[in-house]
mmCIF entry with sequence, helices, sheets and N, C-alpha, C, O atoms, coordinates in Angstrom:
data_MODEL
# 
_entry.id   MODEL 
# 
_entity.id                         1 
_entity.type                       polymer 
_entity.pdbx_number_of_molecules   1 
# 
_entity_poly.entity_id                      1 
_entity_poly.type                           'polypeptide(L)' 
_entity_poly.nstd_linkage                   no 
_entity_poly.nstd_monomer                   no 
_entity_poly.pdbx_seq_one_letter_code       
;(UNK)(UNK)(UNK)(UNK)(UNK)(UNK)(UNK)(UNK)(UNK)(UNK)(UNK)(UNK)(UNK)(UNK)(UNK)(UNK)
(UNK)(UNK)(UNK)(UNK)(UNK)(UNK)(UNK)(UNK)(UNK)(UNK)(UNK)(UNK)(UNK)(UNK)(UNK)(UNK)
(UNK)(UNK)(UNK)(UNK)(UNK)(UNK)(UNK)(UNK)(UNK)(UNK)(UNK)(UNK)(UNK)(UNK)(UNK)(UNK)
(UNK)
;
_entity_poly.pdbx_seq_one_letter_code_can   XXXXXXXXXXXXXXXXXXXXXXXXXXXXXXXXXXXXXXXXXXXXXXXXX 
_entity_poly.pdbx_strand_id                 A 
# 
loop_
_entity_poly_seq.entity_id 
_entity_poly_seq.num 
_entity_poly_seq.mon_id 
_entity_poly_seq.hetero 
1 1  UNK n 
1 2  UNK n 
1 3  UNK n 
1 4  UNK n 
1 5  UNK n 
1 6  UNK n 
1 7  UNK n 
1 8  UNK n 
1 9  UNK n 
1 10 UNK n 
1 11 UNK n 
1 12 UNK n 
1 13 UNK n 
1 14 UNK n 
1 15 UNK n 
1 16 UNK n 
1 17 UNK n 
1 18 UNK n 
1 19 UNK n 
1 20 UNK n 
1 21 UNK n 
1 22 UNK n 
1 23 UNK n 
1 24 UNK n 
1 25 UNK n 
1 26 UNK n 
1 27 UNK n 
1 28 UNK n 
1 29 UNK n 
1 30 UNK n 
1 31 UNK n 
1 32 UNK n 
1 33 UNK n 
1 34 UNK n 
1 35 UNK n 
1 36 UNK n 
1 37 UNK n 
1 38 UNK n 
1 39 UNK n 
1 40 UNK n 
1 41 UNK n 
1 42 UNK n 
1 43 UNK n 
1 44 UNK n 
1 45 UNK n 
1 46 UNK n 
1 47 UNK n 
1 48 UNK n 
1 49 UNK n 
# 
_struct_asym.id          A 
_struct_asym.entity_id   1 
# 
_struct_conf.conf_type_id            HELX_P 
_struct_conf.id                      HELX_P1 
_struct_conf.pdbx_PDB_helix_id       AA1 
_struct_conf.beg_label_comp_id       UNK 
_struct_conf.beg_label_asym_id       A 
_struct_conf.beg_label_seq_id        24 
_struct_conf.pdbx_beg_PDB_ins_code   ? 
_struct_conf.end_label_comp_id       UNK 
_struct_conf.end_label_asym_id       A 
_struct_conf.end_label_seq_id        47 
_struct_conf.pdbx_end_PDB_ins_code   ? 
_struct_conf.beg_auth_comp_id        UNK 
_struct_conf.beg_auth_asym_id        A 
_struct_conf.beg_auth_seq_id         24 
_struct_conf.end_auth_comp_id        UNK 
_struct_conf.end_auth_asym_id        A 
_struct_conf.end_auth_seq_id         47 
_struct_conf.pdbx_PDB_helix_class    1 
_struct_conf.details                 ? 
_struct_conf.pdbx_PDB_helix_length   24 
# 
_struct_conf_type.id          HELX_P 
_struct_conf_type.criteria    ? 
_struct_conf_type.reference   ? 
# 
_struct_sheet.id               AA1 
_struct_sheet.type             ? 
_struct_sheet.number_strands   2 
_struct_sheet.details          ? 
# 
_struct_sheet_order.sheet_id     AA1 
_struct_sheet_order.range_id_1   1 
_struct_sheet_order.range_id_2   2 
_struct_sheet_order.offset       ? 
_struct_sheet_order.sense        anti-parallel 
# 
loop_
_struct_sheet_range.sheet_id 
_struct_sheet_range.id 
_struct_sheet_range.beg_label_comp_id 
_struct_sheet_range.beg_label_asym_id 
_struct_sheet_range.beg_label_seq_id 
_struct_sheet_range.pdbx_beg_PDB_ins_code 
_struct_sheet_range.end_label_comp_id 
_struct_sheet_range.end_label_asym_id 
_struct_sheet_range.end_label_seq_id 
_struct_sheet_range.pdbx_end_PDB_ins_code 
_struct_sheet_range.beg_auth_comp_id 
_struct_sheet_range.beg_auth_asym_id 
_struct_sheet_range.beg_auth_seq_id 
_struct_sheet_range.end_auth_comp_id 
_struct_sheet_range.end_auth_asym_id 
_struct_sheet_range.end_auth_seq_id 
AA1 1 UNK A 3 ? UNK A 5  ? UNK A 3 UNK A 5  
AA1 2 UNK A 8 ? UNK A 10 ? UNK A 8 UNK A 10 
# 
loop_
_atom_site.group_PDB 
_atom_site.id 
_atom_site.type_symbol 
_atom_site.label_atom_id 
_atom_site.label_alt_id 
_atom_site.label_comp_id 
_atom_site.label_asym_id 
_atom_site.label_entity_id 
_atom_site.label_seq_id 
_atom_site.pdbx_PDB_ins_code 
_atom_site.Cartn_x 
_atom_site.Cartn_y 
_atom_site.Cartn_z 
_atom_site.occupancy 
_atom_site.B_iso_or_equiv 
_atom_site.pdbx_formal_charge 
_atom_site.auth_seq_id 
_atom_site.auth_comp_id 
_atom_site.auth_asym_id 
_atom_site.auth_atom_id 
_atom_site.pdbx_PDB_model_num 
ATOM 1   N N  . UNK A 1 1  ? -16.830 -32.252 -8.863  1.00 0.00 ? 1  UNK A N  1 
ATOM 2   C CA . UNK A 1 1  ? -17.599 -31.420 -9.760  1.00 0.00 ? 1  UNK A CA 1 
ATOM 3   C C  . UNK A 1 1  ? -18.737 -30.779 -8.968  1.00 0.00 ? 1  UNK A C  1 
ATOM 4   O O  . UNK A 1 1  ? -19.248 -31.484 -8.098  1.00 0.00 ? 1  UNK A O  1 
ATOM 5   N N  . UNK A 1 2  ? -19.213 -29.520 -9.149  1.00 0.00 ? 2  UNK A N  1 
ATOM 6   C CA . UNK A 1 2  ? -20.378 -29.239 -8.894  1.00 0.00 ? 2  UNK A CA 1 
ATOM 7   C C  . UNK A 1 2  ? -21.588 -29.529 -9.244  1.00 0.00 ? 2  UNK A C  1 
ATOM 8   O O  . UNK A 1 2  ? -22.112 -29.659 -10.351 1.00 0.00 ? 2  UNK A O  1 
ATOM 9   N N  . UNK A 1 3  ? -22.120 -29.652 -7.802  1.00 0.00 ? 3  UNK A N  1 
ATOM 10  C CA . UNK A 1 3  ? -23.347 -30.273 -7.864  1.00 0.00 ? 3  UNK A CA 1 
ATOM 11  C C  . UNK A 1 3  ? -24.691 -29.111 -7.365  1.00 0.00 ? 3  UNK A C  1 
ATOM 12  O O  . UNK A 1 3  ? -24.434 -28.178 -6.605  1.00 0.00 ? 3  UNK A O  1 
ATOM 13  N N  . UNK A 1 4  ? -25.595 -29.260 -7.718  1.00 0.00 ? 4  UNK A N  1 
ATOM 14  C CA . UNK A 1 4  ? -26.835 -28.083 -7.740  1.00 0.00 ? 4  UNK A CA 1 
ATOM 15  C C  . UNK A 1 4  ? -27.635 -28.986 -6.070  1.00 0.00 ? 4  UNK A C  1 
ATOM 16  O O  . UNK A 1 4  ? -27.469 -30.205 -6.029  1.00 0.00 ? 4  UNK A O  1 
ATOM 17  N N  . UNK A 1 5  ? -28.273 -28.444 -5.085  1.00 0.00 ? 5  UNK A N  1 
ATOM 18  C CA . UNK A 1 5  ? -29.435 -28.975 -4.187  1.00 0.00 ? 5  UNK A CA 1 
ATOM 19  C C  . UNK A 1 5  ? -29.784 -27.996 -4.215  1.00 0.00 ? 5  UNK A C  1 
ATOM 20  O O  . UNK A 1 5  ? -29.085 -26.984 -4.257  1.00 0.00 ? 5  UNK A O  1 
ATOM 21  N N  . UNK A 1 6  ? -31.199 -28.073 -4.194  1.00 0.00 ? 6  UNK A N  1 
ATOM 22  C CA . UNK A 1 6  ? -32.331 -26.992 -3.533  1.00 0.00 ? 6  UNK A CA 1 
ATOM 23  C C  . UNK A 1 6  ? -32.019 -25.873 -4.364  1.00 0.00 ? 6  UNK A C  1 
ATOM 24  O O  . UNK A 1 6  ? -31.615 -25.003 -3.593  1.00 0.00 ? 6  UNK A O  1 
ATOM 25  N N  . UNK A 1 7  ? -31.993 -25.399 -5.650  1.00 0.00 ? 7  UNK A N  1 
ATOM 26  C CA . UNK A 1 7  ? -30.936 -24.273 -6.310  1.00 0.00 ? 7  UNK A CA 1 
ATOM 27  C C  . UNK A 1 7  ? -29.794 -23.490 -5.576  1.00 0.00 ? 7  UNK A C  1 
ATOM 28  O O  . UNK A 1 7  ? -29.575 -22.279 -5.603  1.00 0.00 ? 7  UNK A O  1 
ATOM 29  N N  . UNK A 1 8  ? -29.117 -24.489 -4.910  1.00 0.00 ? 8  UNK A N  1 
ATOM 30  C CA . UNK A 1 8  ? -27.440 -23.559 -4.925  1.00 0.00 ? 8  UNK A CA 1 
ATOM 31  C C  . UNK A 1 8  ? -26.738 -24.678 -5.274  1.00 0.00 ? 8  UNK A C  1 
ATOM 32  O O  . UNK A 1 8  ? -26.981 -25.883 -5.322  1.00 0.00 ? 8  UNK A O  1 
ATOM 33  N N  . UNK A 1 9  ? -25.775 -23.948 -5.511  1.00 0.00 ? 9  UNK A N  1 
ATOM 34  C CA . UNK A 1 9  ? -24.179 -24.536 -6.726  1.00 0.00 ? 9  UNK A CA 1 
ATOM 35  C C  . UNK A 1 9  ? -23.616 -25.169 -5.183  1.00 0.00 ? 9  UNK A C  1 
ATOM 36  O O  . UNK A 1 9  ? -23.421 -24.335 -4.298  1.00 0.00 ? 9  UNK A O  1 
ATOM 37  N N  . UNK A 1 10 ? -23.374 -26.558 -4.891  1.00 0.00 ? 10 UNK A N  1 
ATOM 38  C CA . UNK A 1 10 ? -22.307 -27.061 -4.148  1.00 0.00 ? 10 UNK A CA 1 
ATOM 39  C C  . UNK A 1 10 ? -21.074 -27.341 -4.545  1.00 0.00 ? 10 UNK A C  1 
ATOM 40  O O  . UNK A 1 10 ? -20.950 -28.265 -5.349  1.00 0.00 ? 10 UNK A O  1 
ATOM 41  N N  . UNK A 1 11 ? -19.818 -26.584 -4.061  1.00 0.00 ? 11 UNK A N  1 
ATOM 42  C CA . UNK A 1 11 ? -18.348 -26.762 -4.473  1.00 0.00 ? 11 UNK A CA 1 
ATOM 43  C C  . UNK A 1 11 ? -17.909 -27.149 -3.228  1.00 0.00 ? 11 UNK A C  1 
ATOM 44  O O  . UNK A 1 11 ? -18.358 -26.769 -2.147  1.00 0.00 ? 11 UNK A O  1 
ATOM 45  N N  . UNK A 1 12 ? -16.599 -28.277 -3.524  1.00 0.00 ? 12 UNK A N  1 
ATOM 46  C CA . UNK A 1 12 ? -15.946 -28.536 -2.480  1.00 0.00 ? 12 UNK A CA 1 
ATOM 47  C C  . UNK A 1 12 ? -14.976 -27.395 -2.045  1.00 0.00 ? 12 UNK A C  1 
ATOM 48  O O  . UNK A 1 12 ? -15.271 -26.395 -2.699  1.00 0.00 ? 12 UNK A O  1 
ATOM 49  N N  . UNK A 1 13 ? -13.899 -27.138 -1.172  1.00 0.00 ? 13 UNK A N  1 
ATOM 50  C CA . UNK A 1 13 ? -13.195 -25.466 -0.805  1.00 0.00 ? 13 UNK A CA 1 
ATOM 51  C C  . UNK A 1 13 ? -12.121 -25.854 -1.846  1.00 0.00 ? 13 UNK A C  1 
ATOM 52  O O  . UNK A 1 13 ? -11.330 -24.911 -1.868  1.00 0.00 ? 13 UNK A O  1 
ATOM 53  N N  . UNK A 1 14 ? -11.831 -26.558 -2.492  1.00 0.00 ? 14 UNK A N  1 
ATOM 54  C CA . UNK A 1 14 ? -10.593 -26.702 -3.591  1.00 0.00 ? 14 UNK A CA 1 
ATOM 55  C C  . UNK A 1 14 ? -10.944 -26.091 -5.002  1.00 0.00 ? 14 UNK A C  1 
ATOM 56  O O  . UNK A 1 14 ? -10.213 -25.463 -5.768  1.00 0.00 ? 14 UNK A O  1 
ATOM 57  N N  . UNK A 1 15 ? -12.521 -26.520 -5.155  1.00 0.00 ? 15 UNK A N  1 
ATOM 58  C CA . UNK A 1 15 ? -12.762 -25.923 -6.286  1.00 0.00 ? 15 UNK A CA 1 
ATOM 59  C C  . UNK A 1 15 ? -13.666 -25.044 -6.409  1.00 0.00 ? 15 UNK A C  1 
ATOM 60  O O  . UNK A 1 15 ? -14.383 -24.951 -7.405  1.00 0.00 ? 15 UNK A O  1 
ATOM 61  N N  . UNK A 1 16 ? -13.748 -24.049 -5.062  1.00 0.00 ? 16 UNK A N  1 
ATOM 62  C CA . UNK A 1 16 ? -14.649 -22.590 -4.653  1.00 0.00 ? 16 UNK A CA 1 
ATOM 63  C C  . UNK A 1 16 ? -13.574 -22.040 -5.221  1.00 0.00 ? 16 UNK A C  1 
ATOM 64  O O  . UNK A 1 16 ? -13.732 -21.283 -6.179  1.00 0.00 ? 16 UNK A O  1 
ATOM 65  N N  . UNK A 1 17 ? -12.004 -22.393 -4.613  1.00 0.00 ? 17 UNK A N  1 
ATOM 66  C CA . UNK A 1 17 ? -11.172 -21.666 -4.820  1.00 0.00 ? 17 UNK A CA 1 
ATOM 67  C C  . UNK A 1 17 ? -10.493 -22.061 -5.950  1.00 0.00 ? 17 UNK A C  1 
ATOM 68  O O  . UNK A 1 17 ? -9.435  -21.481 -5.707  1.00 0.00 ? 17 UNK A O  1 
ATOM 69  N N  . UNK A 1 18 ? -10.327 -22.548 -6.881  1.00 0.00 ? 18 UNK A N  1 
ATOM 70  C CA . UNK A 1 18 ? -10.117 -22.641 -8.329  1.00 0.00 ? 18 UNK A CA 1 
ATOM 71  C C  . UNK A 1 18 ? -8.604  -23.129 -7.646  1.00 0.00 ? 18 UNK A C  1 
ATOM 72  O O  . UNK A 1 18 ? -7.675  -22.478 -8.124  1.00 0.00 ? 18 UNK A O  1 
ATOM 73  N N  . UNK A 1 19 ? -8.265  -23.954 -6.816  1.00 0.00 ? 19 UNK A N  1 
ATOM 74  C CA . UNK A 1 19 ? -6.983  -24.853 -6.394  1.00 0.00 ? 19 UNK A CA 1 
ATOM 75  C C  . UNK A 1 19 ? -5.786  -24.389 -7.394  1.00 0.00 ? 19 UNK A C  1 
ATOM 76  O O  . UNK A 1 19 ? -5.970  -24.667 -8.579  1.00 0.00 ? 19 UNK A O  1 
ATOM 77  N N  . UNK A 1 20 ? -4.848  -23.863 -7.129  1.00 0.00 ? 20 UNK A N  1 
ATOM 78  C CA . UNK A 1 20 ? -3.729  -23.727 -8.052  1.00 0.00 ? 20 UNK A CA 1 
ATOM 79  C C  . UNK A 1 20 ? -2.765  -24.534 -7.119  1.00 0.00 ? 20 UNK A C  1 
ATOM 80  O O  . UNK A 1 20 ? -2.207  -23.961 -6.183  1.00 0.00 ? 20 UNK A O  1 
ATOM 81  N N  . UNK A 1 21 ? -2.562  -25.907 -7.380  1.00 0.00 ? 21 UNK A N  1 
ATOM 82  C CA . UNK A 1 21 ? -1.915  -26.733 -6.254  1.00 0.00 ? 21 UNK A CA 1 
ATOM 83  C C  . UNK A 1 21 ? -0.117  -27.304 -7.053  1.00 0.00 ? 21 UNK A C  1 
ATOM 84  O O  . UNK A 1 21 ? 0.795   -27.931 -6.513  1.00 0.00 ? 21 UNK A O  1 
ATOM 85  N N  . UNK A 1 22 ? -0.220  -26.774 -8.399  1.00 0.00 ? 22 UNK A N  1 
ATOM 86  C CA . UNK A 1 22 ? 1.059   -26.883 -9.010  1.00 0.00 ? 22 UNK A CA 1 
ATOM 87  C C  . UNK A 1 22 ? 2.360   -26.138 -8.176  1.00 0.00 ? 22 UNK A C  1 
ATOM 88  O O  . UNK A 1 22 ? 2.107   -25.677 -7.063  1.00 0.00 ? 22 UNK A O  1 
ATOM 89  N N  . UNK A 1 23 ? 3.759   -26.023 -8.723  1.00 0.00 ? 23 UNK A N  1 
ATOM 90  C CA . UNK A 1 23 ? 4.617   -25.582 -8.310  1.00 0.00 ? 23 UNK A CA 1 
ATOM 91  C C  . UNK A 1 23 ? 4.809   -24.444 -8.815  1.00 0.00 ? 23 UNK A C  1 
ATOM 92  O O  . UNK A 1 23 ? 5.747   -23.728 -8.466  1.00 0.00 ? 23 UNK A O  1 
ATOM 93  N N  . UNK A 1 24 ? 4.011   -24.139 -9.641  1.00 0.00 ? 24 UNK A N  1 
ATOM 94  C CA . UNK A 1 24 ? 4.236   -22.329 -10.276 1.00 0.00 ? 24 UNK A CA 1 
ATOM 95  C C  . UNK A 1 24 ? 4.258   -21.545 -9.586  1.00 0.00 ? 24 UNK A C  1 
ATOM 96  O O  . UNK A 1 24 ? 5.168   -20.724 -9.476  1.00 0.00 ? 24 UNK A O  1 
ATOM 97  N N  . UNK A 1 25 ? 3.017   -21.611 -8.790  1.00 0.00 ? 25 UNK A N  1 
ATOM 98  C CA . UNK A 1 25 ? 3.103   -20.242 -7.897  1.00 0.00 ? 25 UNK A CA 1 
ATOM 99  C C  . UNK A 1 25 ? 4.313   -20.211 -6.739  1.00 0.00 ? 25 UNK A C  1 
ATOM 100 O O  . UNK A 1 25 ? 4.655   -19.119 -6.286  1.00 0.00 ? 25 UNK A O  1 
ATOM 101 N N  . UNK A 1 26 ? 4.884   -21.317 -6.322  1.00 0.00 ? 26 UNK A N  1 
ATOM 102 C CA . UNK A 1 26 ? 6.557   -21.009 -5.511  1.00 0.00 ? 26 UNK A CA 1 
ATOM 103 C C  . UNK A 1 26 ? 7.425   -20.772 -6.514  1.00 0.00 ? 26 UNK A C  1 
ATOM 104 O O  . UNK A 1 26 ? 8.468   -20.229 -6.152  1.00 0.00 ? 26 UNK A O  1 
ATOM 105 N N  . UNK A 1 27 ? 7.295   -21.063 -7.927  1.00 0.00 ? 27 UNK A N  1 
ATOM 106 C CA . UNK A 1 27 ? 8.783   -21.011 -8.812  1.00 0.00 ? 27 UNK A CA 1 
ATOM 107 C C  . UNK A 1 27 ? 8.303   -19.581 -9.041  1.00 0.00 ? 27 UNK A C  1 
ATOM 108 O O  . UNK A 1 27 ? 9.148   -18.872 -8.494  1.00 0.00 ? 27 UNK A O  1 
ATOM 109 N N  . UNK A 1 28 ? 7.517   -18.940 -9.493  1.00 0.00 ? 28 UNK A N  1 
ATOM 110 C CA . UNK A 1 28 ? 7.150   -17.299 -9.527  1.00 0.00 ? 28 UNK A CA 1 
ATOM 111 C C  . UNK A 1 28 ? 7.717   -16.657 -8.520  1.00 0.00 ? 28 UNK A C  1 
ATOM 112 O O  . UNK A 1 28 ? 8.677   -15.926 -8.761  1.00 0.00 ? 28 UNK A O  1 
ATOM 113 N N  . UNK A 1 29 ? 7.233   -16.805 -7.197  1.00 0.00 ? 29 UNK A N  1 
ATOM 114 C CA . UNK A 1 29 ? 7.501   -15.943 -5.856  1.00 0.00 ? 29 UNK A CA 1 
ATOM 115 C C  . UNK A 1 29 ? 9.144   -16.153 -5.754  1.00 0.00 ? 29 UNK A C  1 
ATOM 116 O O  . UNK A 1 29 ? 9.857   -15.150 -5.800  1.00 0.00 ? 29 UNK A O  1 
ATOM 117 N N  . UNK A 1 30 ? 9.555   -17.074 -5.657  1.00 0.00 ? 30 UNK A N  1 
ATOM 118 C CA . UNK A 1 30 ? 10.971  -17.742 -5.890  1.00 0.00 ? 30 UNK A CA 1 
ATOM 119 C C  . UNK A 1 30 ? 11.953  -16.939 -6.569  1.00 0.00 ? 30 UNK A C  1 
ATOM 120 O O  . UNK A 1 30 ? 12.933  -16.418 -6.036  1.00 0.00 ? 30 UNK A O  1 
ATOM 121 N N  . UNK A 1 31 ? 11.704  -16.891 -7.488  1.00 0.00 ? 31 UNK A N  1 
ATOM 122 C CA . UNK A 1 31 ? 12.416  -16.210 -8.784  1.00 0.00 ? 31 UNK A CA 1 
ATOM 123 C C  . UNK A 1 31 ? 12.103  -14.854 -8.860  1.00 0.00 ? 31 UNK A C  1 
ATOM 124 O O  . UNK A 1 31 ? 13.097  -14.269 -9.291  1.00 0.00 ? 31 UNK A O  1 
ATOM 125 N N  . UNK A 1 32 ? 10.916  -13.851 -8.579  1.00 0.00 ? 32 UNK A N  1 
ATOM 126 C CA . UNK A 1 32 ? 10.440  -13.013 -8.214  1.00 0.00 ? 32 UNK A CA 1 
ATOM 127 C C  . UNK A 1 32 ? 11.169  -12.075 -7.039  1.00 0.00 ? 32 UNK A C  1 
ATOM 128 O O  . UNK A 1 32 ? 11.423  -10.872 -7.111  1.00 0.00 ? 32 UNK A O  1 
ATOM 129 N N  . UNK A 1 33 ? 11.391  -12.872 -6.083  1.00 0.00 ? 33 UNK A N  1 
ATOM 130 C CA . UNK A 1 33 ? 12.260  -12.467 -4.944  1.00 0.00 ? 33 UNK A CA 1 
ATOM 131 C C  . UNK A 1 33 ? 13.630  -12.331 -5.014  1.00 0.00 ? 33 UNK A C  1 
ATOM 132 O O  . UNK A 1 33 ? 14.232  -11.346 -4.589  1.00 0.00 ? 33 UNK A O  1 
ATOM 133 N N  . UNK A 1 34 ? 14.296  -13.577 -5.694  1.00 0.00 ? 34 UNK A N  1 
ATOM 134 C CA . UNK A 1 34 ? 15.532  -13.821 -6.113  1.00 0.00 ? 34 UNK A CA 1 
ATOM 135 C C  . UNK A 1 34 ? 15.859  -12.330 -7.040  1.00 0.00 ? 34 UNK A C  1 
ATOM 136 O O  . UNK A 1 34 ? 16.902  -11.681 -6.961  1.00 0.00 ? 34 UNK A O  1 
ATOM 137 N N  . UNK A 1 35 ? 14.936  -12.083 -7.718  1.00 0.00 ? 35 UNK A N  1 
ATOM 138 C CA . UNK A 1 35 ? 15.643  -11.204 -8.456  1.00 0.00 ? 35 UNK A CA 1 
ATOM 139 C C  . UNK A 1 35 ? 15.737  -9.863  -8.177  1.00 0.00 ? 35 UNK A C  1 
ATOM 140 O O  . UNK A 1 35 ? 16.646  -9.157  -8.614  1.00 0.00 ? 35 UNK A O  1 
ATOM 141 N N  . UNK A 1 36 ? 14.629  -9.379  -7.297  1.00 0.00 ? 36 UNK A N  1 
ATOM 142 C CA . UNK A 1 36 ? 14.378  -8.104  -6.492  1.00 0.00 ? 36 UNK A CA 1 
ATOM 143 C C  . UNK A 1 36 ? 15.413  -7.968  -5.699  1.00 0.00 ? 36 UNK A C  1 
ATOM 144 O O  . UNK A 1 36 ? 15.821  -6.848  -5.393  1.00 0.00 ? 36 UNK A O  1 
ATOM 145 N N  . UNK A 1 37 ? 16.103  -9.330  -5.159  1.00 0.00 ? 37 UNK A N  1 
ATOM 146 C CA . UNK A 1 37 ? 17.561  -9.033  -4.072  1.00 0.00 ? 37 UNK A CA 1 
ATOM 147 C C  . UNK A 1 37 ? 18.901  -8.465  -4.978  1.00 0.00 ? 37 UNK A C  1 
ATOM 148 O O  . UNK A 1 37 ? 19.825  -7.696  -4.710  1.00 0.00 ? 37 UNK A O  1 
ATOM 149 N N  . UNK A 1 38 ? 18.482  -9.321  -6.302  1.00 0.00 ? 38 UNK A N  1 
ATOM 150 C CA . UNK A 1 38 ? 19.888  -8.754  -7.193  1.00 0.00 ? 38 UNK A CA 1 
ATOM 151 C C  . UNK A 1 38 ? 19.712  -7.747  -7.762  1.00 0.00 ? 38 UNK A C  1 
ATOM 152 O O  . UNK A 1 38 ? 20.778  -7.216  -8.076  1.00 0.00 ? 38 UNK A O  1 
ATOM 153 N N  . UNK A 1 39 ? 18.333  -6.898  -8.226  1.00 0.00 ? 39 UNK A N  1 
ATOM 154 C CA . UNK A 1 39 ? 18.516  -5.207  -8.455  1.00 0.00 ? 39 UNK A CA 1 
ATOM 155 C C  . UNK A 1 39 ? 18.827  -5.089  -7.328  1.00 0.00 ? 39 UNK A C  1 
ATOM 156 O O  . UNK A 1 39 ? 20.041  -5.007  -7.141  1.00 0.00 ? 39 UNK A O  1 
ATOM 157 N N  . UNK A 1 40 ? 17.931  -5.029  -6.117  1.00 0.00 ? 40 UNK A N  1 
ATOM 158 C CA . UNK A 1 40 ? 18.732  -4.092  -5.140  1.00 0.00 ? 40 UNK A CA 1 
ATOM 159 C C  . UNK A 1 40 ? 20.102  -3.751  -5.124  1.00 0.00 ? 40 UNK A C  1 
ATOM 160 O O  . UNK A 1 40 ? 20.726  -2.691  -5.169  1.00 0.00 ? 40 UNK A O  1 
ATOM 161 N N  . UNK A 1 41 ? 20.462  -5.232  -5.028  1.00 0.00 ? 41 UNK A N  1 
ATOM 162 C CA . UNK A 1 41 ? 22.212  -5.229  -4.669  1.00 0.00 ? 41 UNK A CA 1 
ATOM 163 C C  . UNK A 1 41 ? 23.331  -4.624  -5.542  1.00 0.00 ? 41 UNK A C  1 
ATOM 164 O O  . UNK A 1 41 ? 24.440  -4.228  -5.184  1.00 0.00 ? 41 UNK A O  1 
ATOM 165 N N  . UNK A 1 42 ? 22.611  -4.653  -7.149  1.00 0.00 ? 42 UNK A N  1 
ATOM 166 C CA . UNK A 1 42 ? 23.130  -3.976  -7.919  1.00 0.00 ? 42 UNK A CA 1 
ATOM 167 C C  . UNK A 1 42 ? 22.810  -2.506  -7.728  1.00 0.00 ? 42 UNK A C  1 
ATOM 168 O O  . UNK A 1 42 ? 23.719  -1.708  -7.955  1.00 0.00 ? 42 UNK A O  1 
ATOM 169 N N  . UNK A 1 43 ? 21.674  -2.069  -7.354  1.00 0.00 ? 43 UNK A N  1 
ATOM 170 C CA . UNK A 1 43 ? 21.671  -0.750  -7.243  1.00 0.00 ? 43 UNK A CA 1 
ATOM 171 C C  . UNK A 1 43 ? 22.576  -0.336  -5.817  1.00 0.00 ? 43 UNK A C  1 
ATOM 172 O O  . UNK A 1 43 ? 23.292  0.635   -6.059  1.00 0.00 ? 43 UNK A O  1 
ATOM 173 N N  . UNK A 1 44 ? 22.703  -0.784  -4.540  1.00 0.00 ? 44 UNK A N  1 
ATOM 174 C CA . UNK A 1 44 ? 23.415  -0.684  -3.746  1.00 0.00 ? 44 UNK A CA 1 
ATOM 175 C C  . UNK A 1 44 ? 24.863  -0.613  -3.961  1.00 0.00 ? 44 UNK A C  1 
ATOM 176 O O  . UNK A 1 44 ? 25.577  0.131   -3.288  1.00 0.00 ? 44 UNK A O  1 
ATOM 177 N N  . UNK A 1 45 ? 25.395  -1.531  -5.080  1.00 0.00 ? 45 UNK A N  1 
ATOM 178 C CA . UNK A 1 45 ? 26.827  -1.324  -5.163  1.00 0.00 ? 45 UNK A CA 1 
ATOM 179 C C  . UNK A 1 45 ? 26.775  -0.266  -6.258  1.00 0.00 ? 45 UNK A C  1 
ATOM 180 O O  . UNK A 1 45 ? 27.924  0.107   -6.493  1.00 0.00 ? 45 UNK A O  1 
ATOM 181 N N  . UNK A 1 46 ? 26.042  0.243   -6.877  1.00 0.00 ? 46 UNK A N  1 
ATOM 182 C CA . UNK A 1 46 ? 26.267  1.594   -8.195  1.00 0.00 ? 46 UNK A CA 1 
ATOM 183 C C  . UNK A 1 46 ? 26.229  2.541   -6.831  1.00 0.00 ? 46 UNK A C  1 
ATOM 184 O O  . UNK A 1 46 ? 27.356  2.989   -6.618  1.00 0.00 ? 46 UNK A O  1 
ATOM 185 N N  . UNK A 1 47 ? 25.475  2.875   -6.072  1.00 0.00 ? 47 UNK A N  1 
ATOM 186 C CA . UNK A 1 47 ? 25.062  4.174   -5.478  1.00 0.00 ? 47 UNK A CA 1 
ATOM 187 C C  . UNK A 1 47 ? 26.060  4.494   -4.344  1.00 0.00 ? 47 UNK A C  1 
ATOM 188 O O  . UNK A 1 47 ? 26.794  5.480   -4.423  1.00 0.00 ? 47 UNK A O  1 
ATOM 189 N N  . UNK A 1 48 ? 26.083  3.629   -3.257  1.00 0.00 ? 48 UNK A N  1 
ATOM 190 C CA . UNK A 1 48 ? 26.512  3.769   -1.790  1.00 0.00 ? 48 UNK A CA 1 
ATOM 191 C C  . UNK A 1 48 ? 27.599  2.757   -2.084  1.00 0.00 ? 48 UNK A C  1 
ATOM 192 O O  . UNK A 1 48 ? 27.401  1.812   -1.321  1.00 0.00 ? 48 UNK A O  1 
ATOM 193 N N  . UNK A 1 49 ? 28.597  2.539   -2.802  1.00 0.00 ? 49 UNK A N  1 
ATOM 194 C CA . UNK A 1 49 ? 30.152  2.102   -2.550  1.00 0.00 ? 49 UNK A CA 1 
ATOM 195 C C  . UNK A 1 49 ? 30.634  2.936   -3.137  1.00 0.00 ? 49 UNK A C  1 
ATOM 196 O O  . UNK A 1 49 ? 31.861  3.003   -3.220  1.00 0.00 ? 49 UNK A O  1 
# 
C-alpha cells in the first residue's frame, strides 16, 4: 500500500504501475493475433487465388 514520507506518495514499481499480472493480457494478444492471421488468410484466398 502506499505510504506518504516527507509529503510524497511512496509506491512500490508493481503498484506505480497498476500490475496487470493476470493472464488476460496474453489471452487478448493471443486471440487478437490468431485472428488477424485468419482475416488475412481469408482475404488472401478471396483475392490472389
Amino acid at each position: 500500500m502506499a505510504t506518504k514520507q516527507h509529503g510524497h506518495i511512496i509506491e512500490t514499481a508493481r503498484e506505480a504501475r497498476q500490475a496487470e499480472s493476470g493472464p488476460s493480457v496474453f489471452a487478448l494478444l493471443t486471440i487478437s493475433t490468431g485472428l488477424a492471421v485468419v482475416i488475412l488468410g481469408a482475404l488472401w484466398l478471396v483475392f490472389f487465388r
